[in-house]
DOKOL-558773 format. One record per atom (N, C-alpha, C): residue number from 1; residue in three letters; x, y, z. Coordinates in steps of 0.05 Angstrom, whole numbers. Example, Ala and Ser with C-alpha at 12.3 -4.5 7.8 and 13.67 -1.06 7.14 Angstrom:
BEGIN
+-----+--------+--------+--------+--------+
: num : residu :   east :  north :     up :
+-----+--------+--------+--------+--------+
:   1 :    ala :    264 :   -114 :    156 :
:   1 :    ala :    246 :    -90 :    156 :
:   1 :    ala :    264 :    -66 :    156 :
:   2 :    ser :    257 :    -45 :    142 :
:   2 :    ser :    273 :    -21 :    143 :
:   2 :    ser :    258 :      1 :    157 :
+-----+--------+--------+--------+--------+
REM end
This chain:
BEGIN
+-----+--------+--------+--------+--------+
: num : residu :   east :  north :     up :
+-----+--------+--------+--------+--------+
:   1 :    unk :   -133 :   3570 :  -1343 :
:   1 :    unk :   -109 :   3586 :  -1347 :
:   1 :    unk :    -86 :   3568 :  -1354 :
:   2 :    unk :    -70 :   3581 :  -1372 :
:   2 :    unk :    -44 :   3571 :  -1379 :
:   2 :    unk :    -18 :   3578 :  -1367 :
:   3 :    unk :      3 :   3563 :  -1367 :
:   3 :    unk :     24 :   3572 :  -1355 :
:   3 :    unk :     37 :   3569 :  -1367 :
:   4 :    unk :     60 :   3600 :  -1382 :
:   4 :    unk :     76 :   3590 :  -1409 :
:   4 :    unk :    107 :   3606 :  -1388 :
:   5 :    unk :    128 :   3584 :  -1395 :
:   5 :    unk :    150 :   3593 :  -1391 :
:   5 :    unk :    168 :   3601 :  -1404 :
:   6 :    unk :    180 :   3623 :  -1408 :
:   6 :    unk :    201 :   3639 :  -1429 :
:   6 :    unk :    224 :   3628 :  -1415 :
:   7 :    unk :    248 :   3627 :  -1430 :
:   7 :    unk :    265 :   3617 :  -1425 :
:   7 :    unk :    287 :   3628 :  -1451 :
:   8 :    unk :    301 :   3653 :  -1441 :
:   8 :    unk :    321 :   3662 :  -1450 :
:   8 :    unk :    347 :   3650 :  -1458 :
:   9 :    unk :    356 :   3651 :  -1490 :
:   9 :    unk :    376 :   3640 :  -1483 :
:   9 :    unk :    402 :   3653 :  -1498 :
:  10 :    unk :    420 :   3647 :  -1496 :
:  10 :    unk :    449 :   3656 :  -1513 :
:  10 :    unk :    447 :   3660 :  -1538 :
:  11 :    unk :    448 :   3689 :  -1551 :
:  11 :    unk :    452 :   3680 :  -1575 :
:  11 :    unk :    473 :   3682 :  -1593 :
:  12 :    unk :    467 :   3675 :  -1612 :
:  12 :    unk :    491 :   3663 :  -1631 :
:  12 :    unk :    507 :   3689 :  -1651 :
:  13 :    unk :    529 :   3686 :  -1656 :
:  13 :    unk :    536 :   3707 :  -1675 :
:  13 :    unk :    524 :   3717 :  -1695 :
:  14 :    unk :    509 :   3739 :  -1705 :
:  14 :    unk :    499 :   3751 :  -1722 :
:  14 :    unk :    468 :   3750 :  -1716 :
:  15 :    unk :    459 :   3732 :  -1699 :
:  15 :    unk :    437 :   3737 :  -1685 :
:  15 :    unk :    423 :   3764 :  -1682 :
:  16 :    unk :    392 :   3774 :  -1691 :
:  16 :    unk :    381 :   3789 :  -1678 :
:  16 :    unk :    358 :   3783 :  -1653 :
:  17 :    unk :    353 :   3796 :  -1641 :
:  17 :    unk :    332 :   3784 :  -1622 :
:  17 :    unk :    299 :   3805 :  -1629 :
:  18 :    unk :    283 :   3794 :  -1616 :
:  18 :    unk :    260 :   3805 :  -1616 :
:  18 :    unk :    248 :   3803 :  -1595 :
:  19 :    unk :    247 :   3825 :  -1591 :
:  19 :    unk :    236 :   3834 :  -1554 :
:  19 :    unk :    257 :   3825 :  -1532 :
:  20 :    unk :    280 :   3815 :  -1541 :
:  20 :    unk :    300 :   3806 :  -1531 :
:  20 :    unk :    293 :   3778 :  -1517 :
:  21 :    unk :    272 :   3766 :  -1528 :
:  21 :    unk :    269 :   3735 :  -1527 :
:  21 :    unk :    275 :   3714 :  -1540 :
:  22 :    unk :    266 :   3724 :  -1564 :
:  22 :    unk :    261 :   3708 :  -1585 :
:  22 :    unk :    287 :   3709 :  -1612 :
:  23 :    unk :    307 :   3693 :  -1623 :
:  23 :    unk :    318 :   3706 :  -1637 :
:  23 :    unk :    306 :   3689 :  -1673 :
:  24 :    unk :    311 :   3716 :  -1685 :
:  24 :    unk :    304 :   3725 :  -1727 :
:  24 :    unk :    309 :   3687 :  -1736 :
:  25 :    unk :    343 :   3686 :  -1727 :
:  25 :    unk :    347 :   3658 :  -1741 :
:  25 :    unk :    338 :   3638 :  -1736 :
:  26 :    unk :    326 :   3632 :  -1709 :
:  26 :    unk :    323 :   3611 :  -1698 :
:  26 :    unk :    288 :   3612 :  -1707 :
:  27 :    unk :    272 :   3633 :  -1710 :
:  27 :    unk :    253 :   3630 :  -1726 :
:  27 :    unk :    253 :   3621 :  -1753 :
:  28 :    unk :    264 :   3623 :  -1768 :
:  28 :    unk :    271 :   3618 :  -1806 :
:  28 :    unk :    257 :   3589 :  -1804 :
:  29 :    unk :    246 :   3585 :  -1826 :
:  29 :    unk :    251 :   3562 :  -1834 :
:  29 :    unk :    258 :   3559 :  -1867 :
:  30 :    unk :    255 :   3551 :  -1879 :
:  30 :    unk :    270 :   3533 :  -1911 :
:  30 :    unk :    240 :   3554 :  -1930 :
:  31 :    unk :    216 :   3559 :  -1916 :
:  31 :    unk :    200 :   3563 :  -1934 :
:  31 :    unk :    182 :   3584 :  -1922 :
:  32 :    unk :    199 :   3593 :  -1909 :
:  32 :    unk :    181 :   3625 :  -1900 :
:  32 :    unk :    208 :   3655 :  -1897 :
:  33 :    unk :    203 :   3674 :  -1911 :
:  33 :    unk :    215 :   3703 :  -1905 :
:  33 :    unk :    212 :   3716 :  -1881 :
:  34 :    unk :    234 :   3721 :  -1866 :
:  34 :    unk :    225 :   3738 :  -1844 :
:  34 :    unk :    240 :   3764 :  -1845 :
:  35 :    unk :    221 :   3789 :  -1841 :
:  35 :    unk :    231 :   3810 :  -1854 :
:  35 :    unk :    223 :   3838 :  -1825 :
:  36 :    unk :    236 :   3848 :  -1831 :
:  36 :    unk :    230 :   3878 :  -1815 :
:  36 :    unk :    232 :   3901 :  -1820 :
:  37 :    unk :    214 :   3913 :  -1823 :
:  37 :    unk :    202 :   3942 :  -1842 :
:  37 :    unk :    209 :   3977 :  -1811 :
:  38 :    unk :    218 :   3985 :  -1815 :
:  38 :    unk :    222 :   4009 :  -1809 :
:  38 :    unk :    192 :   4034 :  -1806 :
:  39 :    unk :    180 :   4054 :  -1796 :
:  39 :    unk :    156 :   4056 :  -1795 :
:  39 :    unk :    155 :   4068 :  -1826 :
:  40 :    unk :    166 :   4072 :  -1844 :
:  40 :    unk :    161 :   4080 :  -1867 :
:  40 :    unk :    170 :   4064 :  -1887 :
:  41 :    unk :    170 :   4041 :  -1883 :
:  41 :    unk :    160 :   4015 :  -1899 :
:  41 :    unk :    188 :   4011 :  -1915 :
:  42 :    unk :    214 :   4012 :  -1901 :
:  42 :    unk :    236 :   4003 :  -1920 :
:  42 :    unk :    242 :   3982 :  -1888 :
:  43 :    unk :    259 :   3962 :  -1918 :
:  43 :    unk :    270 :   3938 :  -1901 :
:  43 :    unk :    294 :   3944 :  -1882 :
:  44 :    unk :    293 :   3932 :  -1861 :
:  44 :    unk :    314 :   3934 :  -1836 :
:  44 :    unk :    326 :   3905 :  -1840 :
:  45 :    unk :    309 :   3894 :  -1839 :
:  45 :    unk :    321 :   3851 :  -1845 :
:  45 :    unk :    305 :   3845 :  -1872 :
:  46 :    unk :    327 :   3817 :  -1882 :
:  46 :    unk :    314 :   3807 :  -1884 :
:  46 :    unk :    323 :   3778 :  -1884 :
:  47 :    unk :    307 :   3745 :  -1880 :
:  47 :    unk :    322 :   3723 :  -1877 :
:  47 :    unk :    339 :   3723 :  -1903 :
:  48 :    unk :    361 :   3695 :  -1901 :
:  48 :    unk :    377 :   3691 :  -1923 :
:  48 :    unk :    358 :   3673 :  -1935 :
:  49 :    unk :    336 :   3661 :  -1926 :
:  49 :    unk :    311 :   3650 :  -1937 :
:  49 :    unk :    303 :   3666 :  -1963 :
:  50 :    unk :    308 :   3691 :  -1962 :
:  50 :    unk :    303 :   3708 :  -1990 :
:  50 :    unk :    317 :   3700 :  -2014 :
:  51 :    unk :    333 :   3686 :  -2012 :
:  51 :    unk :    355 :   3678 :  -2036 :
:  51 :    unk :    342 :   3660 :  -2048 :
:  52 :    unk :    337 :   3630 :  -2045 :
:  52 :    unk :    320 :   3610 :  -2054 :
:  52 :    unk :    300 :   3615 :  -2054 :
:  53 :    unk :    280 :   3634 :  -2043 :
:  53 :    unk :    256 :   3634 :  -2046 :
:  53 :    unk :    242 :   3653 :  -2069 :
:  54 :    unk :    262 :   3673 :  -2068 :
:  54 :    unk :    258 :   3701 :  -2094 :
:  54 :    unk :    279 :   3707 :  -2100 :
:  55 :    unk :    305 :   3705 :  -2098 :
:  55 :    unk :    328 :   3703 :  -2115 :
:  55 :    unk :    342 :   3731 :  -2107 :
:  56 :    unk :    333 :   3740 :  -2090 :
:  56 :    unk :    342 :   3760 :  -2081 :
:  56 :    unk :    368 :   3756 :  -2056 :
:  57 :    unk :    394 :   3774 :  -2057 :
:  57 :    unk :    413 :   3774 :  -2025 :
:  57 :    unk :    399 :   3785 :  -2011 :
:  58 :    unk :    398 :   3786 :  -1990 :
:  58 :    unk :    393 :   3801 :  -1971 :
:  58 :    unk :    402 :   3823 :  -1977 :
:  59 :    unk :    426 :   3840 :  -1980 :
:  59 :    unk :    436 :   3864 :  -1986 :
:  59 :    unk :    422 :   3876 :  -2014 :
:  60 :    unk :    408 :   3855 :  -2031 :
:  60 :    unk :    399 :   3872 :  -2049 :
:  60 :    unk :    364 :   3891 :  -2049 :
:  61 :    unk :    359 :   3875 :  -2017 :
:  61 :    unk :    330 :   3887 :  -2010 :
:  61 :    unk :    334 :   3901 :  -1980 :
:  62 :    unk :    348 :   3893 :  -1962 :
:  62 :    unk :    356 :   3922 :  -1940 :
:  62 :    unk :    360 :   3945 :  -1945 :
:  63 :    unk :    345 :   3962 :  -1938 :
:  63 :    unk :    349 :   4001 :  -1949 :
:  63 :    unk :    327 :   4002 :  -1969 :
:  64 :    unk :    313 :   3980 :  -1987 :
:  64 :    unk :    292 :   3985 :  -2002 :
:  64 :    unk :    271 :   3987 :  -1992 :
:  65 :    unk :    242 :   4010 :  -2006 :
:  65 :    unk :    218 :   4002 :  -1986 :
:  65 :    unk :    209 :   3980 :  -2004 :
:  66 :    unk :    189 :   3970 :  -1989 :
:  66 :    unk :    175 :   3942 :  -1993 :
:  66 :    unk :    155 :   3951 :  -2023 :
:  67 :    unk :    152 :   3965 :  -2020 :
:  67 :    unk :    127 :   3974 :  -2041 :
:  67 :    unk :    152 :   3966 :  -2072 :
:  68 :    unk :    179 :   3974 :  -2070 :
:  68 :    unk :    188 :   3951 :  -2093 :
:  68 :    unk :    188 :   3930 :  -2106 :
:  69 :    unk :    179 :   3913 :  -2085 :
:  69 :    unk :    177 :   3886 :  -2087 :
:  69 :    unk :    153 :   3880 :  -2094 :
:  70 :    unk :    128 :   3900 :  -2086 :
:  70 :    unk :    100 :   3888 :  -2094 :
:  70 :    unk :     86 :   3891 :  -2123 :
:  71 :    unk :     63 :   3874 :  -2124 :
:  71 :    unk :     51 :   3879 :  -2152 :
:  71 :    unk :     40 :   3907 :  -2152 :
:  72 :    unk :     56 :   3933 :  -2175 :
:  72 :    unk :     40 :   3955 :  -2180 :
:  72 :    unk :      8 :   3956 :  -2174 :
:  73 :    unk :     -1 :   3943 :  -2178 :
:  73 :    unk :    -35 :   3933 :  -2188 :
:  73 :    unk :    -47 :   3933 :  -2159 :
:  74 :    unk :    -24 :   3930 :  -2136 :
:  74 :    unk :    -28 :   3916 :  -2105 :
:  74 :    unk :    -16 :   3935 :  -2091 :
:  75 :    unk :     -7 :   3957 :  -2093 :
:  75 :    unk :     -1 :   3975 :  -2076 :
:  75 :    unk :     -9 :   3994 :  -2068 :
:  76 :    unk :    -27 :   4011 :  -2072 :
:  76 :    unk :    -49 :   4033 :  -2053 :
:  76 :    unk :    -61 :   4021 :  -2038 :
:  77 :    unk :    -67 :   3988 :  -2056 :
:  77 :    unk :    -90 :   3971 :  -2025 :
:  77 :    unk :    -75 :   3966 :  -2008 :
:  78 :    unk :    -45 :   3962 :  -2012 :
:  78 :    unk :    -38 :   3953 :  -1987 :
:  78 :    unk :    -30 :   3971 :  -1967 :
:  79 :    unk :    -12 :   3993 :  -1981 :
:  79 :    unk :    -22 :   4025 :  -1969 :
:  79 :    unk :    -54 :   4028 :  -1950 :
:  80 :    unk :    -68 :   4024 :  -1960 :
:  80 :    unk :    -85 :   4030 :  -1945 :
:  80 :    unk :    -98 :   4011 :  -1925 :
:  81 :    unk :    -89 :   3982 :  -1932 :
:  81 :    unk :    -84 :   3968 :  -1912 :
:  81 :    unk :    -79 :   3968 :  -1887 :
:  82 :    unk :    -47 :   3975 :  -1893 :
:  82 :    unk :    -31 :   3980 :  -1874 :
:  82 :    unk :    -39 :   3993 :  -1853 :
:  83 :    unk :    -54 :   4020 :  -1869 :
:  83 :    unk :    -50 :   4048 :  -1847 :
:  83 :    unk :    -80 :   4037 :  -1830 :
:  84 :    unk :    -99 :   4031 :  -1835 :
:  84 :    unk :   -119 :   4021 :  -1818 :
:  84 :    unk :   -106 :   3992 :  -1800 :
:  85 :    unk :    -97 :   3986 :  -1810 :
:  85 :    unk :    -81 :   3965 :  -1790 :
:  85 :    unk :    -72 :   3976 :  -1762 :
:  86 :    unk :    -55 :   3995 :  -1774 :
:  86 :    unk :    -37 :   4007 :  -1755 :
:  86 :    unk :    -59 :   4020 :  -1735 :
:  87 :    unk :    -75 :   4022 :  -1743 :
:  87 :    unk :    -96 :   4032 :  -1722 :
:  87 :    unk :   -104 :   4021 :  -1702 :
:  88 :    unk :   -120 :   3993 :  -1713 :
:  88 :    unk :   -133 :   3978 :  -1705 :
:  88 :    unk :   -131 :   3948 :  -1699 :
:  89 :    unk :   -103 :   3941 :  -1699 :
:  89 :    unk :    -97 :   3924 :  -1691 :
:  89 :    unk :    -74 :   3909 :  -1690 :
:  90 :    unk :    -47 :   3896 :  -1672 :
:  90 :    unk :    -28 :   3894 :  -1666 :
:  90 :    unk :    -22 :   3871 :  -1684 :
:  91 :    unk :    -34 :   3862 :  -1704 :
:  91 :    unk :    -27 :   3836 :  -1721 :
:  91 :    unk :    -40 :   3827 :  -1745 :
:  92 :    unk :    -29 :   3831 :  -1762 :
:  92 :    unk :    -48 :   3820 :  -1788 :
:  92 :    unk :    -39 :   3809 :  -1805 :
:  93 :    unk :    -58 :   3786 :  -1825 :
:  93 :    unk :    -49 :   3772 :  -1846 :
:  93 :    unk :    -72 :   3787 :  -1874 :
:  94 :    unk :    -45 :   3784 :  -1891 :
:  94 :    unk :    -55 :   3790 :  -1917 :
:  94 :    unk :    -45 :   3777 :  -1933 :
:  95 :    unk :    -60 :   3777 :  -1965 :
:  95 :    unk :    -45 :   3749 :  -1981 :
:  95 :    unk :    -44 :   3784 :  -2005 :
:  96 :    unk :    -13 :   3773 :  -2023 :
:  96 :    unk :    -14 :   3795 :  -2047 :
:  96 :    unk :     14 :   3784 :  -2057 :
:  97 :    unk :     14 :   3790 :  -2086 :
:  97 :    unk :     41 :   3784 :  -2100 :
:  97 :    unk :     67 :   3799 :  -2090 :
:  98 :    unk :     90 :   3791 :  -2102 :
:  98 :    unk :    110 :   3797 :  -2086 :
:  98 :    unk :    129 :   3780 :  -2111 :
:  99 :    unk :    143 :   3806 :  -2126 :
:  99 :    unk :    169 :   3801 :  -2145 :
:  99 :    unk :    177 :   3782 :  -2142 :
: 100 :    unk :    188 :   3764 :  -2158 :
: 100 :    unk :    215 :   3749 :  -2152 :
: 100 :    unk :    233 :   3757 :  -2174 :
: 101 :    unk :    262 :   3759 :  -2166 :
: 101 :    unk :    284 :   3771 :  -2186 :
: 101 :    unk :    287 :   3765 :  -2205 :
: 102 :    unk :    283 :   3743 :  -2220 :
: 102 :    unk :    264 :   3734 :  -2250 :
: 102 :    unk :    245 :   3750 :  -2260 :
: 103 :    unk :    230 :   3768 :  -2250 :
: 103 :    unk :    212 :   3783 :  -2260 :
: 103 :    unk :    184 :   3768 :  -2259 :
: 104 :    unk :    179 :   3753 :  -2251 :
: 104 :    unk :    159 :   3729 :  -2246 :
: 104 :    unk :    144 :   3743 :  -2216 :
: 105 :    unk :    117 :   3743 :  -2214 :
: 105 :    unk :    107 :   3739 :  -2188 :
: 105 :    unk :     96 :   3719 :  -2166 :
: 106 :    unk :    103 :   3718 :  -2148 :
: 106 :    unk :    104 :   3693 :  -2129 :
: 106 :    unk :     73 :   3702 :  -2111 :
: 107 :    unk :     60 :   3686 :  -2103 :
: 107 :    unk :     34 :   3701 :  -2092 :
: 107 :    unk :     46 :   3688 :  -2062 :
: 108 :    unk :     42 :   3710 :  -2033 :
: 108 :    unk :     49 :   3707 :  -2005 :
: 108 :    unk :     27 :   3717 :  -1994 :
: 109 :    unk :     33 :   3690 :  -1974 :
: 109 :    unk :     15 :   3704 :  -1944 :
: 109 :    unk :     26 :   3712 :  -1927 :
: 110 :    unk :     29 :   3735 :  -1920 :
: 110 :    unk :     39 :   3747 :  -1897 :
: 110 :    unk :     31 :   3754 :  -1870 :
: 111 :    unk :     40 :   3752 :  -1849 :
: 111 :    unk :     29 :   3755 :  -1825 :
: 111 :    unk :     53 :   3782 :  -1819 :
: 112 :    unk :     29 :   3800 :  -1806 :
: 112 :    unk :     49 :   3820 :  -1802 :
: 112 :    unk :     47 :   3831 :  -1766 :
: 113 :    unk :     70 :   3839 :  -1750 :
: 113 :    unk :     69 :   3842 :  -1718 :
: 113 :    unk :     75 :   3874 :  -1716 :
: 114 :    unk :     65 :   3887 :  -1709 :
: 114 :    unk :     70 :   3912 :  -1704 :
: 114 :    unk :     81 :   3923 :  -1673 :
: 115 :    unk :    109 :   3923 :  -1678 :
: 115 :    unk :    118 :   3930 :  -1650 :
: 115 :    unk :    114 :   3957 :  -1643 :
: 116 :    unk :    108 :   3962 :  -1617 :
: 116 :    unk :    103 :   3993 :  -1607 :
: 116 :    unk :    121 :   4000 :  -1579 :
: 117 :    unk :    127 :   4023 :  -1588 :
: 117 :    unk :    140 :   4038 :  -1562 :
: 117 :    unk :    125 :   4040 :  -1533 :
: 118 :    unk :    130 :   4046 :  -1506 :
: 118 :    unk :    115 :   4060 :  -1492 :
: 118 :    unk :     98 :   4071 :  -1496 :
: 119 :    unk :     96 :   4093 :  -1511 :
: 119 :    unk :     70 :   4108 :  -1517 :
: 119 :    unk :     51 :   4094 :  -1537 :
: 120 :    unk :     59 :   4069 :  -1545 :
: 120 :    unk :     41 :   4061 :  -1560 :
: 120 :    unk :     40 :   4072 :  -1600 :
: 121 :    unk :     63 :   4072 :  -1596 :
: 121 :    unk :     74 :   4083 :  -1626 :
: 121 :    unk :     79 :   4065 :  -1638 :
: 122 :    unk :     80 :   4060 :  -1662 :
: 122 :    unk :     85 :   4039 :  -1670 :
: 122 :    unk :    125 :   4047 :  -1687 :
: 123 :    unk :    147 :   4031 :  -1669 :
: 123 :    unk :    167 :   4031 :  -1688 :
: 123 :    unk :    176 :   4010 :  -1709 :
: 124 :    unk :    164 :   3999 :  -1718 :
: 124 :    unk :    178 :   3981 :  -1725 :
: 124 :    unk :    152 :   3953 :  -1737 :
: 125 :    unk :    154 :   3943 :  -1758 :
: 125 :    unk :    139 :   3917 :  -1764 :
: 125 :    unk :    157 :   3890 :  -1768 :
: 126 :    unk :    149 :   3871 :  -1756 :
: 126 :    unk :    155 :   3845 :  -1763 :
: 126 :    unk :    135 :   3825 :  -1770 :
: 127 :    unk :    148 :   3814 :  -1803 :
: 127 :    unk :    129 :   3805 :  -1825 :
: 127 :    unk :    141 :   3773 :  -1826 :
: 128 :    unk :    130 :   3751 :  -1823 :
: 128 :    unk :    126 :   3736 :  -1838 :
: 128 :    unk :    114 :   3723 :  -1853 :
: 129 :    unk :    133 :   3713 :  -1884 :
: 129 :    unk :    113 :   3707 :  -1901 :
: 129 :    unk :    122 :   3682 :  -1913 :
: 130 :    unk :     98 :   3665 :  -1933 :
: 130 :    unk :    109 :   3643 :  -1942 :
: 130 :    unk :     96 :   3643 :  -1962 :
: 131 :    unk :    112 :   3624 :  -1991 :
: 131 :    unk :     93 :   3626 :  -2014 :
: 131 :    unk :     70 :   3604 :  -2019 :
: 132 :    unk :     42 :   3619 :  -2029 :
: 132 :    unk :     19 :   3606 :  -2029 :
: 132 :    unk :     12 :   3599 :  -2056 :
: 133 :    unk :     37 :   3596 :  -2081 :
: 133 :    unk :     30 :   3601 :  -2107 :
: 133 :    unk :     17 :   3574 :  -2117 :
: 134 :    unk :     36 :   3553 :  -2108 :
: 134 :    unk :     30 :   3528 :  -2115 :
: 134 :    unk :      4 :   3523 :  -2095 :
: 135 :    unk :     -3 :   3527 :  -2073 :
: 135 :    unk :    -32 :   3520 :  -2059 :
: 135 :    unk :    -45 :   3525 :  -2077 :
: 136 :    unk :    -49 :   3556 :  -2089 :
: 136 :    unk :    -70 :   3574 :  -2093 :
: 136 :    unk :    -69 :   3552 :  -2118 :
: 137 :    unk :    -51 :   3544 :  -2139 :
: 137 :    unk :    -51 :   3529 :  -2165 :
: 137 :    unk :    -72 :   3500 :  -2168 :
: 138 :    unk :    -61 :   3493 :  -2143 :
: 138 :    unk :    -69 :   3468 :  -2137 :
: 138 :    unk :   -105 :   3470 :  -2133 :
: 139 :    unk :   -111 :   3498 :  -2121 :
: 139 :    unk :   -136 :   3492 :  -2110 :
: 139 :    unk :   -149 :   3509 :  -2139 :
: 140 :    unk :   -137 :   3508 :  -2158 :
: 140 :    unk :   -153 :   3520 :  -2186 :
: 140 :    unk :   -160 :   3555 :  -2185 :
: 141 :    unk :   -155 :   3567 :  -2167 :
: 141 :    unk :   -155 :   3597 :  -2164 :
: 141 :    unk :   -139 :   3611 :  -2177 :
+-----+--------+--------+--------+--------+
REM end
């Protein structure tokens, strides 16, 4: 057995928290998006990591659903992804393209957290992702 200690702390102006432990900014880093989807798939967050990484403000993808941002070609699967997800399991990674404001596609792996209510509802997803374009280049795929 392990013994893990949480340790709450102050947070900072403009700070969000998650589960009221953990806070959005202090997760970011330089090369991953952290984002939060609403149960009908429009953005609630997203990092300022979205600027350098897809050229996007933040204000120009909050209120949008996500299915904007994806490859046409990639969206029923991920639709249907999703909804068996939501079923069956509180966490998942998927890899699929994802716009950048250039009109260019960036290929991401995403890890996605599905927060739930009491009853076991799901309100809310938290996604992070990072780009895999140059890996996937590098490994000839």
């Amino acid at each position: 057995m392990v013994d893990i200690k949480l340790t709450c702390v102050p947070l900072r102006s403009g700070e969000q928290t998650i589960g009221g432990l953990v806070t959005l900014e202090r997760l970011e880093r330089p090369m991953h998006i952290i984002s939060v989807f609403s149960t009908d798939g429009v953005f609630t967050y997203i990092s300022p990591t979205v600027t350098p990484l897809l050229g996007y403000l933040p204000e120009e993808v909050i209120g949008k659903p996500s299915a904007a941002f994806n490859h046409p070609d990639e969206i029923m699967q991920l639709v249907e992804f999703r909804g068996l997800s939501y079923i069956e399991r509180d966490s998942v990674r998927f890899i699929g393209r994802v716009r950048h404001k250039n009109g260019e596609y960036r290929l991401y792996e995403t890890t996605s957290e599905y927060v739930r209510d009491e009853s076991g509802e799901i309100v809310q997803t938290i996604c992070i992702g990072r780009d895999i374009t140059g890996l996937r280049q590098a490994e000839g795929r």
